[in-house]
DSSP file (Angstrom, degrees, kcal/mol; ACC not computed):
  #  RESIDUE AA STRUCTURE BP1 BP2  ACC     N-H-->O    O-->H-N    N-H-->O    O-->H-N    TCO  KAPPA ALPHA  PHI   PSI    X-CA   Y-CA   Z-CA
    1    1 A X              0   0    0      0, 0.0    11,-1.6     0, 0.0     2,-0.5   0.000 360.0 360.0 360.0 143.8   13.5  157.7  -71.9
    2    2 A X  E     -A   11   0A   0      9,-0.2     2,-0.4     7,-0.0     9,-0.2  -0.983 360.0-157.4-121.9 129.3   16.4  155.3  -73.2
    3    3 A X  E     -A   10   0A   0      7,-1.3     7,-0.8    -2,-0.5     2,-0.4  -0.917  12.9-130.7-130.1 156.7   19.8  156.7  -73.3
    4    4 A X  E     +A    9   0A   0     -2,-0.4     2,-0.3     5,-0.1     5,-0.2  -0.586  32.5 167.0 -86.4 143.0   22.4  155.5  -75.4
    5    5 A X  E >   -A    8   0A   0      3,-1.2     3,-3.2    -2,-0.4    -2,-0.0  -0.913  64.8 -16.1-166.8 137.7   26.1  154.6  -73.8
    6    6 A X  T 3  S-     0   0    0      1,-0.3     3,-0.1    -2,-0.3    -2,-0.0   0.695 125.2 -51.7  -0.6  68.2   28.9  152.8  -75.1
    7    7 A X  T 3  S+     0   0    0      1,-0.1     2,-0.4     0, 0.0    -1,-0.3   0.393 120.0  88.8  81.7 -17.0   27.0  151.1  -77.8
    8    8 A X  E <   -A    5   0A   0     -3,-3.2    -3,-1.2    -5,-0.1     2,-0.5  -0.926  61.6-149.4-132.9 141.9   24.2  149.7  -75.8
    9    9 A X  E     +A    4   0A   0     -2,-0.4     2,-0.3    -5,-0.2    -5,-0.1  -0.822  24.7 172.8-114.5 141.2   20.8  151.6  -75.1
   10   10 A X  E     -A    3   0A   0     -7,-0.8    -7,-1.3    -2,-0.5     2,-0.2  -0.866  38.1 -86.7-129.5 169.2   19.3  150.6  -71.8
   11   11 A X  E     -A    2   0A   0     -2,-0.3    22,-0.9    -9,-0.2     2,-0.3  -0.687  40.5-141.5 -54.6 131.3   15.7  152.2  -69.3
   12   12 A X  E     -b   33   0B   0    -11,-1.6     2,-0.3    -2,-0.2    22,-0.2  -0.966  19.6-167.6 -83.2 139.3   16.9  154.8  -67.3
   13   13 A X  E     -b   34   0B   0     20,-2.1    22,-2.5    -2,-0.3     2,-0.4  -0.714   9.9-149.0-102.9 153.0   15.2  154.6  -64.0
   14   14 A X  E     +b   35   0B   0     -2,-0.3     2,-0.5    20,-0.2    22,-0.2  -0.922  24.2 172.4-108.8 113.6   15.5  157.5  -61.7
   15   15 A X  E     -b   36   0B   0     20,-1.5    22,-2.2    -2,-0.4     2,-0.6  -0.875  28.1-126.9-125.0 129.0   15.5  156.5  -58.1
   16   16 A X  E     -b   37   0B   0     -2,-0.5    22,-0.2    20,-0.2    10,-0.1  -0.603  26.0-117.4-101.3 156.3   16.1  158.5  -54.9
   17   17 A X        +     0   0    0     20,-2.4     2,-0.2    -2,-0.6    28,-0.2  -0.135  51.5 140.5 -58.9 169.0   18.7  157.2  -52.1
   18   18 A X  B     +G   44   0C   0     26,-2.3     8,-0.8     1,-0.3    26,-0.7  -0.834  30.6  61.3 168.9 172.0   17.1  156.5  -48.7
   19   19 A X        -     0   0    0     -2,-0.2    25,-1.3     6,-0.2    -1,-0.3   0.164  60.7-126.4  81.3 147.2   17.7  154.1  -46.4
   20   20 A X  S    S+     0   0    0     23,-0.2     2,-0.3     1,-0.1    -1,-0.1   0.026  82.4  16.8-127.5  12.1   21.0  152.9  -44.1
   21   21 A X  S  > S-     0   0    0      1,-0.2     4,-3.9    23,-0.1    23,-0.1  -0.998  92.3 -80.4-163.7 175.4   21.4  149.3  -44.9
   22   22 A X  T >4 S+     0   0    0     -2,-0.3     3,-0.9    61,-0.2    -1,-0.2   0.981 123.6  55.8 -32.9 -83.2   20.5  146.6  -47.2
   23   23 A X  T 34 S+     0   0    0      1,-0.2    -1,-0.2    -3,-0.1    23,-0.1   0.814 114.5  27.6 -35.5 -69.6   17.4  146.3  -45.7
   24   24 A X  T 34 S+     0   0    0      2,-0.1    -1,-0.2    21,-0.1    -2,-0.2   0.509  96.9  98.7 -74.2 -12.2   15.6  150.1  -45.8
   25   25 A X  S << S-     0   0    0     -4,-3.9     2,-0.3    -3,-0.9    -6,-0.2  -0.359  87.1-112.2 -93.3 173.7   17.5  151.3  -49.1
   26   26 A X  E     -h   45   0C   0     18,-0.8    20,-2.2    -8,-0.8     2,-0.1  -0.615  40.5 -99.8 -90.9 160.3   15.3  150.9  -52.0
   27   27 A X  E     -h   46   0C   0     -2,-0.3    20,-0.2    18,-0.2    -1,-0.1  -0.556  33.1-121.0 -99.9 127.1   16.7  148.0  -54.5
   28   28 A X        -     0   0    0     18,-4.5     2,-1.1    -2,-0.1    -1,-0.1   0.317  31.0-109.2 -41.6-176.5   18.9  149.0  -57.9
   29   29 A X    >   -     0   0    0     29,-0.2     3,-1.5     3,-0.1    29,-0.5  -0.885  26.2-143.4-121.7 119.0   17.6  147.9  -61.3
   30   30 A X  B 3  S+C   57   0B   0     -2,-1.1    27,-0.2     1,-0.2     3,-0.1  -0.102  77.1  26.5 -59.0 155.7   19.2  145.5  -63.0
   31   31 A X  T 3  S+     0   0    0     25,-3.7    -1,-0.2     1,-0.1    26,-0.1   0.168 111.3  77.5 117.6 -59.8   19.6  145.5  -66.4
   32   32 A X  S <  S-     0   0    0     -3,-1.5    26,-1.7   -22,-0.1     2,-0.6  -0.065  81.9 -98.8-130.6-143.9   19.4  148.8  -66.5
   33   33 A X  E     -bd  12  58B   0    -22,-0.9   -20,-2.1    24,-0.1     2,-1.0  -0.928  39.9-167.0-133.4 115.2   21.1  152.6  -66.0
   34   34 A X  E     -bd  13  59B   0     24,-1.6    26,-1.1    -2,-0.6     2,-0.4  -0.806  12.9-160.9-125.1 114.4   20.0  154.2  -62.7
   35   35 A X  E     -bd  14  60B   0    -22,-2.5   -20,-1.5    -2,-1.0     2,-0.4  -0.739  14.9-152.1 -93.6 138.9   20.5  157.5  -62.1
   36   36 A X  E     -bd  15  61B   0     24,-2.1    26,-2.2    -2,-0.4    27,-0.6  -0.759   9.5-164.0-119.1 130.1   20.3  158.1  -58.3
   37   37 A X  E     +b   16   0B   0    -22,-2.2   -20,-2.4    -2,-0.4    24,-0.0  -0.990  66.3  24.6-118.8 143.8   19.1  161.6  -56.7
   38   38 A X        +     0   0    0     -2,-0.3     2,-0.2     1,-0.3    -1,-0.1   0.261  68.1 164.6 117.0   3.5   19.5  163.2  -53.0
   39   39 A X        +     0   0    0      1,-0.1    26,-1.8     2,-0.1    -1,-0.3  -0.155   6.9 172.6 -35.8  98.8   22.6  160.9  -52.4
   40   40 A X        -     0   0    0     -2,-0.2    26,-0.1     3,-0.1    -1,-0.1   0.528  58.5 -96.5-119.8  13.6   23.8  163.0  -49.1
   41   41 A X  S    S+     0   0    0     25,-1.8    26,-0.1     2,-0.5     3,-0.1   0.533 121.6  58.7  96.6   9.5   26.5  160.6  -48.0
   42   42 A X  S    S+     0   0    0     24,-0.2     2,-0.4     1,-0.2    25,-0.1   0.198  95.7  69.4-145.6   4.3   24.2  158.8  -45.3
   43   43 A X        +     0   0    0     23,-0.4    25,-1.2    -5,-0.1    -2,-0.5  -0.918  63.9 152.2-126.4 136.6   21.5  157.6  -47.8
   44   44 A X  E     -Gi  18  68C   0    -25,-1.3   -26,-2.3   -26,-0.7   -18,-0.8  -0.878  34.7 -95.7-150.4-155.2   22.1  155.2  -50.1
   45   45 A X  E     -hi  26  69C   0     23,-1.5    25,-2.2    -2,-0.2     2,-0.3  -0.790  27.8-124.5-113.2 168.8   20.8  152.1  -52.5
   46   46 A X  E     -hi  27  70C   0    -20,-2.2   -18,-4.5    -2,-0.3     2,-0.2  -0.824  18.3-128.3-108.7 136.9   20.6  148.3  -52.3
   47   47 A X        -     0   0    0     23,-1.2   -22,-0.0    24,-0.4   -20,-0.0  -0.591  54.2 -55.9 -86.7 174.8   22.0  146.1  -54.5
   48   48 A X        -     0   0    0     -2,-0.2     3,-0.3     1,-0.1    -1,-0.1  -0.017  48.9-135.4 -18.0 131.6   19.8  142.8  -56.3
   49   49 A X  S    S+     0   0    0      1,-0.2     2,-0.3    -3,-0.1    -1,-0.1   0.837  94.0   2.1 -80.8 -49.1   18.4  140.7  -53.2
   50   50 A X  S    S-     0   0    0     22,-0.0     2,-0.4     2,-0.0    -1,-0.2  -0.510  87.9-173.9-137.7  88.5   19.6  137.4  -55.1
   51   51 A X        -     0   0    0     -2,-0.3     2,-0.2    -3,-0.3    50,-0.1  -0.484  19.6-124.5 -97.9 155.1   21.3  138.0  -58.4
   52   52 A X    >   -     0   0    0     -2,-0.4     3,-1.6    48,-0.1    46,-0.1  -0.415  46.9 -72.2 -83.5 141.8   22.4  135.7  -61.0
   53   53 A X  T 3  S+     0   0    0      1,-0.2     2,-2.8    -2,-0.2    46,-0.2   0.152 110.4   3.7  -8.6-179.5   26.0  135.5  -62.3
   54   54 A X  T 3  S+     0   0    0     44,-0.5     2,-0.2    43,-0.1    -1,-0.2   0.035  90.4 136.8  17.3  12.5   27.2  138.2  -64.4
   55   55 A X    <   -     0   0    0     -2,-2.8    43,-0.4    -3,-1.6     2,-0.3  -0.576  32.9-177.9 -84.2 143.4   24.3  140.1  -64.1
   56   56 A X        -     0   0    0     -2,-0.2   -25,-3.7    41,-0.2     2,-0.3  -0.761  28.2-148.1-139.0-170.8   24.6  144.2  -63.5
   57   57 A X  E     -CE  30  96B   0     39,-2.4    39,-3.5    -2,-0.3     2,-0.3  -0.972  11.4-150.0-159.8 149.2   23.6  147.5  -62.9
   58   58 A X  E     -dE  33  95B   0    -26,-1.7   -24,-1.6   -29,-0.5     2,-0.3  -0.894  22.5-179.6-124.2 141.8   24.9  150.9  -64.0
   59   59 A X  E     -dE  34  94B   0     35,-0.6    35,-4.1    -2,-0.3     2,-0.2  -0.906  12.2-156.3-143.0 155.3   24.0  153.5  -61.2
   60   60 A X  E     -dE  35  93B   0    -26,-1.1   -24,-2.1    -2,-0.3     2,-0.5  -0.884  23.6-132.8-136.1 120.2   25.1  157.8  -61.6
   61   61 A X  E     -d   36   0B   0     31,-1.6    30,-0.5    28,-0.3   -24,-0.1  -0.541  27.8-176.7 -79.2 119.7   25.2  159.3  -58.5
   62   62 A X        +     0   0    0    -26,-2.2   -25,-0.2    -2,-0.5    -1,-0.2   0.538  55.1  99.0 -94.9 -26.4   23.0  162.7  -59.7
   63   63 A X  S    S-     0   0    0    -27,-0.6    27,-0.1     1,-0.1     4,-0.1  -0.328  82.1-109.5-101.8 176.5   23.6  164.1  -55.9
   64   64 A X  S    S+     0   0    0     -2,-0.1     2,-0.2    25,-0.1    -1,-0.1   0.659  89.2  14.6 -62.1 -24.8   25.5  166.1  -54.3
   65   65 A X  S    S-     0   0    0    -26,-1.8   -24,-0.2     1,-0.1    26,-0.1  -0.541 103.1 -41.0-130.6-154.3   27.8  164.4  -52.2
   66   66 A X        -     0   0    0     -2,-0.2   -25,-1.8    23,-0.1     2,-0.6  -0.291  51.0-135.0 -79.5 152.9   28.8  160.3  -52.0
   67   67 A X  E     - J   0  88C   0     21,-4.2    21,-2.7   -26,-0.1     2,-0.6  -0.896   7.3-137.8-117.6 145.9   26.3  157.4  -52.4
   68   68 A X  E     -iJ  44  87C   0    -25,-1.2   -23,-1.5    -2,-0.6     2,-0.7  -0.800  18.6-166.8-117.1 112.2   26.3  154.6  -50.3
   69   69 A X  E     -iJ  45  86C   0     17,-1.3    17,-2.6    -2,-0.6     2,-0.6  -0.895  10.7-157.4-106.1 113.6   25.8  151.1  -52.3
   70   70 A X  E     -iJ  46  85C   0    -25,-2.2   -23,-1.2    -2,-0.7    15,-0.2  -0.801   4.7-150.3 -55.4  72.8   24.9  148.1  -50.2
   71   71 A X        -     0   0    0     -2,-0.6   -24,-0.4    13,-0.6     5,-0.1   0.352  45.7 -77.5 -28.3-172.2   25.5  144.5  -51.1
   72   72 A X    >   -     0   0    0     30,-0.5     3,-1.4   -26,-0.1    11,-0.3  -0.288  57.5-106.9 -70.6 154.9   23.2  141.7  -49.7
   73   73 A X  T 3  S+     0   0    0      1,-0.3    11,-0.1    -2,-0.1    -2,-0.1   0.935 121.3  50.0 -67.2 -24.3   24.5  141.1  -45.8
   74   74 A X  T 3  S+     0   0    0      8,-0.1     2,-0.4     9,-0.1    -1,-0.3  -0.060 110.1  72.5-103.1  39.5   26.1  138.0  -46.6
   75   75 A X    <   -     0   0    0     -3,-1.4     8,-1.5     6,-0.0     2,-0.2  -0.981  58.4-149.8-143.8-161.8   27.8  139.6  -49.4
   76   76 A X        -     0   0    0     -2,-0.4    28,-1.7     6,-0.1     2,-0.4  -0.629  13.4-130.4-132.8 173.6   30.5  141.9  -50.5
   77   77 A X  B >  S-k  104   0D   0      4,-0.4     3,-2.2    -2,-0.2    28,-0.3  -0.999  92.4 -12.9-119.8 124.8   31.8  144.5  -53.3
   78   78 A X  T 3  S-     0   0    0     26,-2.7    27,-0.1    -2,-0.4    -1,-0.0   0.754 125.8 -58.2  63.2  10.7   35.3  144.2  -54.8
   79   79 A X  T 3  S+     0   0    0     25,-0.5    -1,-0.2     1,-0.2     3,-0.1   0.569 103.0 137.3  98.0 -12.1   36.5  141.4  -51.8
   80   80 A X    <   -     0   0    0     -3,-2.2    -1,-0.2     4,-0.1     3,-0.1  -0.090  64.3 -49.7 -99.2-155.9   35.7  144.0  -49.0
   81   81 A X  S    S-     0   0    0      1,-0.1    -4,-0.4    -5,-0.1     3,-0.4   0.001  70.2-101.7 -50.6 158.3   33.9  143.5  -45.4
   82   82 A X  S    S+     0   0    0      1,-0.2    -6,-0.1    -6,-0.1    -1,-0.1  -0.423 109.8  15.7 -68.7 135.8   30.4  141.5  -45.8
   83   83 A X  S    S+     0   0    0     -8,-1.5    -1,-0.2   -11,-0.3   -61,-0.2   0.157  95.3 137.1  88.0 -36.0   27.8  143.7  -45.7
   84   84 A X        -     0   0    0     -3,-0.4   -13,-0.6   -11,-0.1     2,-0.4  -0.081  44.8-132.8 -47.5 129.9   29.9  146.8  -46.3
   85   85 A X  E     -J   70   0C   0    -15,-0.2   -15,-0.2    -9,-0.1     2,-0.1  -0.657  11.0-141.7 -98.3 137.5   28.7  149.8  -48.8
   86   86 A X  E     -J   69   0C   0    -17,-2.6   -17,-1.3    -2,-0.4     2,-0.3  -0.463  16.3-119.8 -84.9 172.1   30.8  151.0  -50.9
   87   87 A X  E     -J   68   0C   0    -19,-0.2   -19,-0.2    -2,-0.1     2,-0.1  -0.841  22.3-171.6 -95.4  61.5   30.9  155.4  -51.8
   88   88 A X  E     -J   67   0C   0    -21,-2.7   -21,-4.2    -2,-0.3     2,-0.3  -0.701  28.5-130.3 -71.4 133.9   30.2  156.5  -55.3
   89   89 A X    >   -     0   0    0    -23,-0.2     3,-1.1    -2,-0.1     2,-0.3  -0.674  24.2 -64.5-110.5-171.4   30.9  159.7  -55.4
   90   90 A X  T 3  S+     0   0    0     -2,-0.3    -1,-0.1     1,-0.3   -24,-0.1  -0.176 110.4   1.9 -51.4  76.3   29.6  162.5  -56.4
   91   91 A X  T 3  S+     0   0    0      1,-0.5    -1,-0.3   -30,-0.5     2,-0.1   0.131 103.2 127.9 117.1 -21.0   28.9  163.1  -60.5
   92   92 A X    <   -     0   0    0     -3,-1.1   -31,-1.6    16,-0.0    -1,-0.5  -0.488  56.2-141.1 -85.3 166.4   30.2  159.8  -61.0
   93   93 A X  E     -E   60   0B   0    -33,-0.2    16,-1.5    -2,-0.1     2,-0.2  -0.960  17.1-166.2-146.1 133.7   29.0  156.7  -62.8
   94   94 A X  E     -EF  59 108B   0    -35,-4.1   -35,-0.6    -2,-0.3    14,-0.2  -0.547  17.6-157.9-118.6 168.3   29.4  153.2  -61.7
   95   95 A X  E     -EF  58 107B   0     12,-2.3    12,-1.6    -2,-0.2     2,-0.3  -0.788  13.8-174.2-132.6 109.6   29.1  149.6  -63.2
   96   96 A X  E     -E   57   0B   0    -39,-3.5   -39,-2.4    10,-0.2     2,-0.3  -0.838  10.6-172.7-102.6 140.6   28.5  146.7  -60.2
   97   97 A X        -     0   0    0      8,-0.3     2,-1.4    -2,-0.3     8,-0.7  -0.761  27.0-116.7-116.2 170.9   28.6  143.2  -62.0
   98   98 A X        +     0   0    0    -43,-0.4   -44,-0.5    -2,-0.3     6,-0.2  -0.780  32.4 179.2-106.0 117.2   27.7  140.3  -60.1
   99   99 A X        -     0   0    0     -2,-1.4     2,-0.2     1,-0.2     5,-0.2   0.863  67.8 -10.8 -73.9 -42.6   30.7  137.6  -59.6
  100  100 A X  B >  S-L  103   0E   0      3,-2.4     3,-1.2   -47,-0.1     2,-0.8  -0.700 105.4 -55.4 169.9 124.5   29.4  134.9  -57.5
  101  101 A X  T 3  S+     0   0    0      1,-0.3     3,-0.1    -2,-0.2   -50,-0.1  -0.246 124.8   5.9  15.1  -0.2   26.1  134.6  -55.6
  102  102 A X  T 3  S+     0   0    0     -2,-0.8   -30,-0.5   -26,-0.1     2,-0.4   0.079 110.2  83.5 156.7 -11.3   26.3  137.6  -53.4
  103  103 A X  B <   -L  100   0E   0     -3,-1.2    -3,-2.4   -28,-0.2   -26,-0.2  -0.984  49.4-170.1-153.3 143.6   29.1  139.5  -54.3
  104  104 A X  B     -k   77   0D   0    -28,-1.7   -26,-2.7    -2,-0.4   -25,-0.5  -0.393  16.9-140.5-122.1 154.0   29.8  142.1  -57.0
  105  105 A X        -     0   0    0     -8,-0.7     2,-0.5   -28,-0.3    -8,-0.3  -0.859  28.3-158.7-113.0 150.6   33.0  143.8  -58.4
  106  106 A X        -     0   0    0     -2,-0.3     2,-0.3   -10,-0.2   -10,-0.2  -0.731  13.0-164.5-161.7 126.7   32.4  147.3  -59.1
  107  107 A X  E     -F   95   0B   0    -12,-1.6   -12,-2.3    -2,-0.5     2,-0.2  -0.835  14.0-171.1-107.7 127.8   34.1  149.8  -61.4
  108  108 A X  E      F   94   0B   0     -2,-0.3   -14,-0.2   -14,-0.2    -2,-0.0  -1.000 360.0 360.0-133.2 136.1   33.7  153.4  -61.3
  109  109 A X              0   0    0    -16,-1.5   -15,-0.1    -2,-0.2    -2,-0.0   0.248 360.0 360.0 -32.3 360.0   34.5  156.6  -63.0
């Protein structure tokens, strides 16, 4: 199924959260629109193990409470601690771009 969003139609994947780091959560897709289920505020996703410049992913947290997105260890989201996950919550819809090598900015509804 492709769904269509500000002009541009991307895959939606559907992936559920798991995992408590980098390591164990299962890895976004790039590219493309990932809508995340079972997000319970302790579970979350991983971002791109080595991603390229400007490259993103669009994630909607489908569950009930916040979802926890991981960076790489040695990088960061928005400037904050290394390693650190950011919270989407709940019903919301996110865009993480990549800035430079390891670390992403990320804008959310």
């Amino acid at each position: 199924m492709a769904l269509k969003f500000l002009n541009w139609t991307a895959a939606a994947t559907t992936v559920q959260a798991a995992g408590a780091d980098h390591e164990t959560a299962p890895r976004l897709v790039v590219g493309g629109l990932n809508t995340v289920t079972g997000a319970d505020g302790k579970a979350g996703m991983a971002l791109a193990d080595k991603p390229k410049l400007s490259e993103s992913c669009r994630v909607y947290n489908s569950g009930p409470a916040p979802l926890l997105v991981y960076p790489t260890p040695d990088g960061s989201i928005n400037g904050g601690r290394t390693g650190e996950p950011v919270r989407l919550p709940p019903g919301c819809y996110a865009l993480f771009e990549c800035v430079d090598g390891p670390n992403w900015c990320y804008l959310h509804s």
